[in-house]
N, C-alpha and C positions, 0 to 999 in steps of 0.2 A: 487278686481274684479274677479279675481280668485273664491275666496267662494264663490260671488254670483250666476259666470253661474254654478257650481259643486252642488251649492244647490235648484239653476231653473232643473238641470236637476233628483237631488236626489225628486223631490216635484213628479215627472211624473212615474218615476222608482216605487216611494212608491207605488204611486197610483196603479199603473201598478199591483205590487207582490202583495200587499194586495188584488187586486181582485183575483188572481191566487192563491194564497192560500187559500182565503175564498174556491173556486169552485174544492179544491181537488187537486191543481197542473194542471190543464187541462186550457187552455186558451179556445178551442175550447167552452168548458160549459160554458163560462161567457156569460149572455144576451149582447144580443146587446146595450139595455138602459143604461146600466151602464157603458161602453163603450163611449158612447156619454154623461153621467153625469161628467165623470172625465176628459174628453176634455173641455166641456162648462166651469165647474169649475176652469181648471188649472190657466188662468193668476187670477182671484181672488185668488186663495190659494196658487199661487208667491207673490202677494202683500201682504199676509197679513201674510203669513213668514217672507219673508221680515223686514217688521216691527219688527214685533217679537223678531227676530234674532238681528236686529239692537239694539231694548230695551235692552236685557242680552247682550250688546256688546261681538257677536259672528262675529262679524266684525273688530274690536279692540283691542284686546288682541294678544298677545307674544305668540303662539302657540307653539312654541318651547322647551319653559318653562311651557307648560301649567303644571296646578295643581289641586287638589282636587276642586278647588272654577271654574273652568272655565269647570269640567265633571258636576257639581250642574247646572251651566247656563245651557249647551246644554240642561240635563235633565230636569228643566224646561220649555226651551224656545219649546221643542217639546211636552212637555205635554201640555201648550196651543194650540198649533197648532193642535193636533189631538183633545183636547175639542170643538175647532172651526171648524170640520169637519161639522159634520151637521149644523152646522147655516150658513152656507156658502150655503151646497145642499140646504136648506130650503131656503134661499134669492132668488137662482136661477130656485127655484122651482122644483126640478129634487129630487132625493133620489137614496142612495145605502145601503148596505145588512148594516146590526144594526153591525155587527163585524167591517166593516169597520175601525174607528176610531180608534181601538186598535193594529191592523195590521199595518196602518198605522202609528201612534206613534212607534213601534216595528224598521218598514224599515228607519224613517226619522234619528230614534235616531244611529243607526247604521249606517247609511252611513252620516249625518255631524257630528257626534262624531268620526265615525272613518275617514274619511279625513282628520282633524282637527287634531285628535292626532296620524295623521302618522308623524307628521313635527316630535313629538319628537322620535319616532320608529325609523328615517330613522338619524336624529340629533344622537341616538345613538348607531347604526350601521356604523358611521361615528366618534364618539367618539373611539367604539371598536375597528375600523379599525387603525385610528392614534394610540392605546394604544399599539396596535400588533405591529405596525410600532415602536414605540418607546421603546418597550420591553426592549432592554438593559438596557436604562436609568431609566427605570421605579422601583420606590418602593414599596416594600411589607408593609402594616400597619394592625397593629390590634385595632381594635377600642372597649375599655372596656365599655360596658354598651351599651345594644340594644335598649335601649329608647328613648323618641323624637328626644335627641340631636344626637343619634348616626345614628339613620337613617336621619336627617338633612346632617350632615355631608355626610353621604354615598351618600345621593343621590346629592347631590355638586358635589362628587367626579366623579359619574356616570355620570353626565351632562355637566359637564368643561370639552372642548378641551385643557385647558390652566396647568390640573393640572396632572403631569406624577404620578400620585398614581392610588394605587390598593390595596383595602380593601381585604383582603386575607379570612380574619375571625372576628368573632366576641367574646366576651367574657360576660359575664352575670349568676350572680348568682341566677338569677329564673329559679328555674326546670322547669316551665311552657314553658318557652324560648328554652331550652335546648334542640340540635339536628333540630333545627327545621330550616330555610333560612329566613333571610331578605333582598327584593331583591335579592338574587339570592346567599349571600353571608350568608356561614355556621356561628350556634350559636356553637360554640364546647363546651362551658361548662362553670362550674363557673373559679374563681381563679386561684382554683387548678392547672386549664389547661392552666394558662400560661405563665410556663416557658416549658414544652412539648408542645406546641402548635408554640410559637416562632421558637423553630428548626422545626416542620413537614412544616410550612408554609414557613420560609427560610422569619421570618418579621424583618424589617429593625428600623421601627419606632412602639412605643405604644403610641397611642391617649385616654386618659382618660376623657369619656364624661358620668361624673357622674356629673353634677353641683348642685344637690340637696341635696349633703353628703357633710357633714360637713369635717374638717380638722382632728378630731378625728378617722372621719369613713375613710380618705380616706387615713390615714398612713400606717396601714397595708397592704393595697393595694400596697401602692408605695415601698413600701418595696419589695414584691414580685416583681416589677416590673423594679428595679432599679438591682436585683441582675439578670437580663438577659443582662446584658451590652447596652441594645438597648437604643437608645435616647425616651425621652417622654416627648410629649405634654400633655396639660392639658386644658379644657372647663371652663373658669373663675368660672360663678358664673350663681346663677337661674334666674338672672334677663335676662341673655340672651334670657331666650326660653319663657319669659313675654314679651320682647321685639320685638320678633321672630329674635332675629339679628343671630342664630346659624349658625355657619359657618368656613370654613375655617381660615380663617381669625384672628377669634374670639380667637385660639388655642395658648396658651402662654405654653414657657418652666418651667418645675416644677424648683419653687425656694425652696428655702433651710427653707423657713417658712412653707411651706406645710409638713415639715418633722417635726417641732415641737411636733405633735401630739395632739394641742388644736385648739379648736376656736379661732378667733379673739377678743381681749377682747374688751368690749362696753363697754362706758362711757353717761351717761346721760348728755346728750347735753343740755337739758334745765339749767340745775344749772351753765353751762360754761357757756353760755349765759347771765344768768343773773347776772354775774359779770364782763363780758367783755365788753357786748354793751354798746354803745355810753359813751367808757372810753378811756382817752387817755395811749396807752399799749409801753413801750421801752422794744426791745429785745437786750440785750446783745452779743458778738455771731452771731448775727441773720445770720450771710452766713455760719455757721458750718451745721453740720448732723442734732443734736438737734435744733439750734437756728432757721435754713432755715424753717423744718418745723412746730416750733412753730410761724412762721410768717404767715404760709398756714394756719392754722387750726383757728389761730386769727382773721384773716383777712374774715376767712367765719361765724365771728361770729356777725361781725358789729361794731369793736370799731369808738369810733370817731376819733381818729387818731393813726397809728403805725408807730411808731420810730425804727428804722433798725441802731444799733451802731455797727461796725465791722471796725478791725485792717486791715483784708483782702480784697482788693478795688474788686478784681476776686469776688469771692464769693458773695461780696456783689451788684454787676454787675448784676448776676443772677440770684438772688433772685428779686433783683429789675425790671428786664425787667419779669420775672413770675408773678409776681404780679401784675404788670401794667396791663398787657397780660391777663388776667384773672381775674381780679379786678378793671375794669377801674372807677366803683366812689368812691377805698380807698382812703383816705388822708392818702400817704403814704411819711415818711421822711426818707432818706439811707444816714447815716451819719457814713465818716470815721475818727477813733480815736480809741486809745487806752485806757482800761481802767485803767490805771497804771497813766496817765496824770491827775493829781489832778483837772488843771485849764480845760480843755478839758470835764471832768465829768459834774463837776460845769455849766460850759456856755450851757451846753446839759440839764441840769436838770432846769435852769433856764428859760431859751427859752419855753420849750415845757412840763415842768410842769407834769410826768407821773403821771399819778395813781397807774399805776400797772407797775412791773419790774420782768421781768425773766431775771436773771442772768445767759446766758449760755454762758457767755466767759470766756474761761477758756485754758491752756495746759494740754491735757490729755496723750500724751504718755507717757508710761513708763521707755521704756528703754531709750528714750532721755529726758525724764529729771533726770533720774539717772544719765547721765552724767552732764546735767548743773540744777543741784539740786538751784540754786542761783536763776534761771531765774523760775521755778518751784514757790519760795516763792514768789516775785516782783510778779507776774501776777494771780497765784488763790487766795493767800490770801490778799494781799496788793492790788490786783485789787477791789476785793471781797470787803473789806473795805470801799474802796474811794467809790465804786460806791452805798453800803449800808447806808455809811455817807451823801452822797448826799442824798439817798431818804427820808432821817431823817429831813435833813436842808430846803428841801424844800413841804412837805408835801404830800412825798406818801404814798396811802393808804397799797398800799399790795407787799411785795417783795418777790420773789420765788426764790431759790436759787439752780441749777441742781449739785446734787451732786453721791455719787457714791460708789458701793457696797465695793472698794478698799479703799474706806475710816474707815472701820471695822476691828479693829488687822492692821493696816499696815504695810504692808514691804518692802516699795519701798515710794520713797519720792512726790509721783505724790498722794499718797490715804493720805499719811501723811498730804498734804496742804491742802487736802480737808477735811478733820477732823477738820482742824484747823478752814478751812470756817464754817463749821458746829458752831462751838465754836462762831463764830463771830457775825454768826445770831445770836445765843443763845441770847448772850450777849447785841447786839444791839435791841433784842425785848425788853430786861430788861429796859430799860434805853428809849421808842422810844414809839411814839404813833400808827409807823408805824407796821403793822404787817409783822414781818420777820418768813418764814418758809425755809425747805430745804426739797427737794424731792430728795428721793437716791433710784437707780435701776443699775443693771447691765451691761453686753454688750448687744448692738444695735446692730443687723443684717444689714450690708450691710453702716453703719455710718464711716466717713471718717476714712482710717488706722484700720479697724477693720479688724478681721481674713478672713471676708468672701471673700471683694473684692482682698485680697492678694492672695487666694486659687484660686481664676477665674483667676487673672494674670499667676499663675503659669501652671496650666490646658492648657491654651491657646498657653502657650508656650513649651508645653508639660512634664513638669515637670522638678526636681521631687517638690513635694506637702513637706513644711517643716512645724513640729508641734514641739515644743520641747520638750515634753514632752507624753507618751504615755496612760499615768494617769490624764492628767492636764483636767479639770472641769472648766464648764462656765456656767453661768446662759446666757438665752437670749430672748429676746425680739424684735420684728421689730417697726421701728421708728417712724409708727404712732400710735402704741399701745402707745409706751412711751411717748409720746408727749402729749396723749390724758389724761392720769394719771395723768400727772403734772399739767395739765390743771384744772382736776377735784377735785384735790388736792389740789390746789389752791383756790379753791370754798371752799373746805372744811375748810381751812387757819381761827386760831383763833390767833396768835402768838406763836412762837416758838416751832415747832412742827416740828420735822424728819419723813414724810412720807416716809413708808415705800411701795416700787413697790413689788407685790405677785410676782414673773417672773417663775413661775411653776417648773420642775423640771428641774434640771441641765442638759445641757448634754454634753459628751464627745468631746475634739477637733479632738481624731485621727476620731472615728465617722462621726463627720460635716466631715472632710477629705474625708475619705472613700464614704459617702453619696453623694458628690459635682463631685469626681470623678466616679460614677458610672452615676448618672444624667446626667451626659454629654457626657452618652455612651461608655467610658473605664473601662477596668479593671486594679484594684488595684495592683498595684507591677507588673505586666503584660504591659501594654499601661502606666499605670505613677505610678512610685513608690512611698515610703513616705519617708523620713528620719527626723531623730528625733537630732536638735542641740542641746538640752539641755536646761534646763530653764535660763531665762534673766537675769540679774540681779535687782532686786527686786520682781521676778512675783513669785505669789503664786500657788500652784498646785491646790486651789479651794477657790473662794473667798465665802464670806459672808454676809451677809446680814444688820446684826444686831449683833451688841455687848450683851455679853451676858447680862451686867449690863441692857442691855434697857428695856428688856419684849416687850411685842404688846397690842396694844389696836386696835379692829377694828372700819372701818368706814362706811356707809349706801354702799361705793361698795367693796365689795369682795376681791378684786383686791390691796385695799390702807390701809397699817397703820398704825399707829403712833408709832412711837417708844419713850419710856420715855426716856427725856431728864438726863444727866451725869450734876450731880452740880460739881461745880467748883467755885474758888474763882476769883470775877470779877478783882478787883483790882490787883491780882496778874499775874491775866491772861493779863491785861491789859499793865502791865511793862513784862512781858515777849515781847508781841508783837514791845514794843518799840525796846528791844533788838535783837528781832528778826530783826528787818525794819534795824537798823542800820548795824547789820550783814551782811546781802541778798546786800545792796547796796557797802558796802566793800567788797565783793567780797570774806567772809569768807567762807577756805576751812574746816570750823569743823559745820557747818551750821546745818549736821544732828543732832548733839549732841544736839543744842538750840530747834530743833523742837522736842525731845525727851524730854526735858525737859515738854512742853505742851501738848505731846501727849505719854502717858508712854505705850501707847500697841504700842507704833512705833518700830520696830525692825530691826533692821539693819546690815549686816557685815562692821566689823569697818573694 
């Protein structure tokens, strides 16, 4: 009610100055007729503003927040109004000076576009005021990239009472940019400027709002950025500012995959697809790191039913209510057993009859199964078995077996059992209608008991950060890359094939250290030290990929390849394993020796 008497009396006002400017600034010169035209005409030219104003709801809108789309209305809603000057005088039959209507447009748009956006004027004079008030507490940010997203951002920040920041500065490697204020807030320069920039501004936090640059393009960046000890956020991805969701909000902390230095690897979804849907799919595993999300990634592909087998009832708990949660028409089955239970396999493969079997139950640490090396064989290999024998006896079409770059030159009895697995599919494709393959890739990012979540534990507790080693090499990979490979791999599946995961170049652990402690705003040996225990018993200072015997052969993606199979003699392999099984269950303490027997690149301190 408000805008409408401020815009009955801006309708009188206009009228009013546009005849006094037509006449020179002198009221005294204005005819008397015109005078008496824009009296006659007023309550018409209230109503038919009015209207107007109510069509581009100039009555309705958040003026508070107005924006670019709500200055287009006014502009608008007052260029008709002033088109409708003369046919209004013409109804009433009366006339004024031909300039009129342009004077008029000129006064109307300036006093209801500025009434209207004093709410945000005064809204942020009143933000400014609370920022002054709360100046102690207040943080200094630098926000990298002056583009849509960063002025999104910015003006969030300019407009929230709710958020104590303060964009100090800007950063941006277009000269064009350069030196120049967005909102009110200096462009200081490219890159270069900021780690000198950080100290002149006295910034607390760096906001990185490049979301159109790749993970290639954005490591150097973070590089620079991580070696100012400040904490840094990070703008996900482009689809935000398709979305227009840019915002505070939206600002995640840089993870340790962003430091990779690649893309995200893509997998051609149509080819998973058309091996997954409407098949019935058993994950092994399925509540582990690998197994949980090859149930996510299955599950969006459309089987007709997923079988979730897991030792762990927790893990499998959670997977299970996710899924539900997010998938409410899978026909989904969470079944707990071991795969070591012969009869438990059996009653599970006979029920529900898989098609397809990923294998990701497994013990993968190292240093404890170098202690219970026995408990090591019982569960990857002899699991591995029973549950490959199963899919032989009752007619599955495709088994995938998640294996691992420690299974290459072994030295530690965790890569040894799984070489052996490797052996088993071999073996079982020879002899099976079933097609047995094995997918082998390195460390997962962030995958249960992996280095990364150990490094956040320790950060959080302030250190110090333990590595054993200050040469020690990892290959790595994040879990939905790797999932997504075994998937596709899978697809590619003709029998007995050792897919080989491409996982880019290695990189160092004191590194990720260093990187994880800097990302979370400390300095290294300063705020949290490192220290180096020593390598493990069985861990190697950099694993491998591929035996050398294998060679590569590539597949239709980049990313996946097969490595040639190691002949071996079946029969003998096969009385090996019998001795092995009887070994692992007596509780033999020479156990390494039998699995050295099968695997002669297994290497071991006696």
């Amino acid at each position: 009610m408000l805008l409408v008497v401020t815009d009955m009396v801006a309708v009188m006002a206009a009228s009013a100055l546009s005849l006094y400017v037509r006449y020179e600034f002198s009221f005294m010169s204005i005819e008397p007729q015109f005078w008496k035209a824009i009296q006659d005409a007023y309550l018409l030219n209230v109503f038919v503003t009015l209207i107007i104003f109510y069509i581009f709801r100039l009555y309705n809108s958040v003026w508070r927040y107005a924006s670019d789309t709500e200055m287009v209305n006014v502009v608008i809603a007052v260029t008709i109004c002033s088109i409708m000057q003369p046919v209004i005088f013409w109804l009433l039959g009366t006339y004024v000076p031909r300039s009129f209507p342009f004077f008029y447009g000129f006064f109307m748009a300036l006093f209801t576009g500025g009434i209207r956006f004093s709410y945000r004027f005064l809204r942020m004079l009143q933000n400014k005021r609370l920022n002054h008030f709360n100046a102690p507490e207040r943080q200094n940010y630098m926000i990298v990239g002056a583009g849509a997203s960063g002025n999104a951002i910015l003006q969030e920040v300019q407009s929230s009472k709710y958020l104590s920041m303060h964009v100090a500065c800007f950063i941006d490697d277009n000269p064009g940019c350069q030196g120049k204020y967005l909102r009110g807030v200096p462009i200081v320069g490219g890159r270069e400027k900021i780690a000198e920039s950080v100290e002149k501004y006295d910034v607390d936090e760096i906001i990185i709002a490049i979301p159109s640059a790749s993970r290639s393009e954005l490591k150097p960046l973070l590089e620079i950025c991580k070696e100012t000890g400040r904490r840094i956020q990070i703008l996900p991805g482009m689809y935000q500012i398709i979305k227009g969701d840019v915002n505070v909000s939206n600002l995640r902390e840089v993870q340790i995959e962003d430091l990779l230095g690649r893309d995200p690897i893509e997998v051609n979804v149509d080819e998973i697809i058309g091996y997954v849907r409407d098949k019935v799919v058993l994950v092994t595993g399925g509540g582990g790191s690998i197994g949980s999300e090859l149930c996510r990634q299955v599950a969006r592909h459309s089987p007709r039913r997923l079988v979730i087998l897991d030792i762990y009832e927790n893990n499998a708990y959670e997977i299970q209510q996710e899924l539900l949660r997010d998938y409410p028409e899978l026909d989904l089955a969470v079944l707990i057993g071991s795969v070591r239970n012969t009869m438990r396999v059996d009653e599970i493969f006979r029920e529900y009859r898989p098609d397809i079997v990923y294998h990701a139950a497994a013990h993968k640490h190292v240093p404890l199964m170098e202690d219970s090396p026995n408990e090591a064989i019982k569960n990857n290999v002899f699991g591995t078995l029973k549950v490959a024998a199963a899919a032989d006896r009752y007619g599955t079409g495709r088994f995938v077996m998640i294996s691992t770059d420690k299974a290459v030159n072994p030295t530690n009895i965790m890569g040894a059992s799984k070489r052996i697995c490797e052996m088993v599919i071999q073996n079982m494709n020879r002899k099976s209608k079933t097609e047995y393959v094995a997918v082998r890739f390195g460390n997962v990012l962030g995958s249960n008991g992996s280095v990364v979540p150990l490094f956040q534990k320790q950060i959080e507790k302030g250190g110090p950060g333990t590595v054993t080693h200050p040469d020690i090499i990892r290959y790595f990979m994040t879990i939905p890359e790797a999932v997504s490979l075994v998937l596709q791999a899978g697809a590619y599946a003709r029998g007995g094939e050792i897919f080989v995961l491409d996982m880019g170049e290695p990189m160092k652990i004191l590194d990720l250290a260093k990187n994880m402690i800097k990302l979370s705003g400390y300095r290294v040996d300063e705020d949290i030290r490192i220290e180096f225990t020593g390598l493990r018993p069985g861990e190697k200072m950099y694993e491998e990929l591929l035996m050398q015997e294998e060679g590569l052969k590539e597949t239709a993606n980049r990313m996946i390849y097969i490595g040639r199979p190691i002949e071996y003699d079946d029969e003998l392999f096969e009385r090996q394993l019998e001795r092995l099984q009887e070994a692992s269950v007596n509780e033999s303490q020479d156990i390494r020796a039998l699995v050295r027997e099968i695997v002669p690149s297994y290497q071991y301190e006696e």
